[in-house]
N, C-alpha and C positions, 0 to 999 in steps of 0.2 A: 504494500500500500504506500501509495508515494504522497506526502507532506504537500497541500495548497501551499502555492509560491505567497510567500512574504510580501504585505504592501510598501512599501518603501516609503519614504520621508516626504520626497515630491510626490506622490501620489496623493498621502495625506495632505499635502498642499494644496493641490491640484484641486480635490474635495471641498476641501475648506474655504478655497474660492470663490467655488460653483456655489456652495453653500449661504457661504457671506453676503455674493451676491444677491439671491435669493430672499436673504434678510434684509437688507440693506432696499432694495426695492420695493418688497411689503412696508417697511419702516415707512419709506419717501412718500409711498401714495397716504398709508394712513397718517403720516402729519398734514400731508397737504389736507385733507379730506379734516382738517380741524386748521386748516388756514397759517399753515407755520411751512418754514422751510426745512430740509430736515438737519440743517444745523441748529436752526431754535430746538425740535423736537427730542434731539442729541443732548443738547444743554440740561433739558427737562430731566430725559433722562437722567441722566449723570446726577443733577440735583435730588432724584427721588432716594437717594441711595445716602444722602443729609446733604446740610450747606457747606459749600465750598466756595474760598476765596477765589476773588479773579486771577488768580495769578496760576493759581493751583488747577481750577477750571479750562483756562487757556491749556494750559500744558498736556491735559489728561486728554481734552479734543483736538489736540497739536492743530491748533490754531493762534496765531497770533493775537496779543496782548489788544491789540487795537480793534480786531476784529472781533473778540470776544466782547467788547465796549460795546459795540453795535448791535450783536445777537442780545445781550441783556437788556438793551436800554427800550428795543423790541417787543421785549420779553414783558419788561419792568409798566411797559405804554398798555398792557395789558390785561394787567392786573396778577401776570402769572409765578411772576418772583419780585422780590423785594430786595434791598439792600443794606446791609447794617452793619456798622463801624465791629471788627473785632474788637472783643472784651480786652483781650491783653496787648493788642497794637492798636489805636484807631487810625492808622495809616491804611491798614488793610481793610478792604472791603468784602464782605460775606454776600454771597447770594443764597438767598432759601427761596424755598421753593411757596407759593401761599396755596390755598385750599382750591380754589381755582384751578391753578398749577399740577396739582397732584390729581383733579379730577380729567383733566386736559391729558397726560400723563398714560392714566389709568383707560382712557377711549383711545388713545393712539395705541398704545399694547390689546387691544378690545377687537382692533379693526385690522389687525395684524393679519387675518384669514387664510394664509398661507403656512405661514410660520405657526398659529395655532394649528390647524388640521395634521400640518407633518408632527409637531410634537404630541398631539395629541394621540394619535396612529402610536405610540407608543405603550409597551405596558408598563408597568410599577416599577419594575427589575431594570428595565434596560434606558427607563428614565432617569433612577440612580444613578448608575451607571455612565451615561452623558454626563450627568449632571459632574460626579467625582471626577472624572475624565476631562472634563472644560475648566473643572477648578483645577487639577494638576498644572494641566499645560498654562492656564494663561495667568491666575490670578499667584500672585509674587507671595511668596512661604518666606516668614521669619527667617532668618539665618538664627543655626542652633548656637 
């Protein structure tokens, strides 16, 4: 009995691509379909997860400090985040996200119907599973 060939590295890339894509395009239409671009809808995101300073913001969306200025100030015109002096610098500015924000949020992930149905198609085990599996690879482990 001969051993299925091994996926290799770029393949898995190759996947993750296609995949991203896939997200990334569900994402775009369901921001648009709540009137945002999907750099605002990105911002949303990223703020549902708590507040973060513009500078920190900027960097996590590698997008420039000036350009992050303008997705917020977008944001800010709409009642969907706010601004507020941090506690221990008031040099830095926090964005949070307001109640609005988190409803806005919460319909752009709602209207995702691509990205829900594929996840959804999964069962209990093998959504663990991604789930453990996406936390390996991407989200950054303590150094022991």
């Amino acid at each position: 009995m001969t051993e299925a060939p091994r996926v290799d590295t770029a393949q898995l890339m190759e996947l993750l691509s296609v995949s991203l894509g896939v997200y990334y395009g569900d994402f775009t239409v369901a921001a648009a379909s709540e009137n945002l671009t999907a750099s605002q809808g990105k911002a949303l995101t990223v703020l549902r997860r708590g507040p973060a300073a513009m500078r920190s913001l900027a960097e996590t969306m590698t997008c420039d400090a000036s350009n992050m200025t303008g997705i917020i100030d977008r944001l800010e015109k709409r009642g969907l985040v706010r601004r507020e002096p941090d506690a221990a610098d008031r040099r830095v500015k926090n964005v949070i996200l307001t109640t609005e924000g988190e409803r806005v949020t919460d319909a752009i992930r709602a209207k995702m119907h691509t990205t829900r149905e594929g996840l959804d198609g999964l069962g209990a085990e093998e959504r663990d599973s991604l789930y453990a599996l996406l936390e390996r690879v991407f989200v950054p482990q303590p150094s022991a």
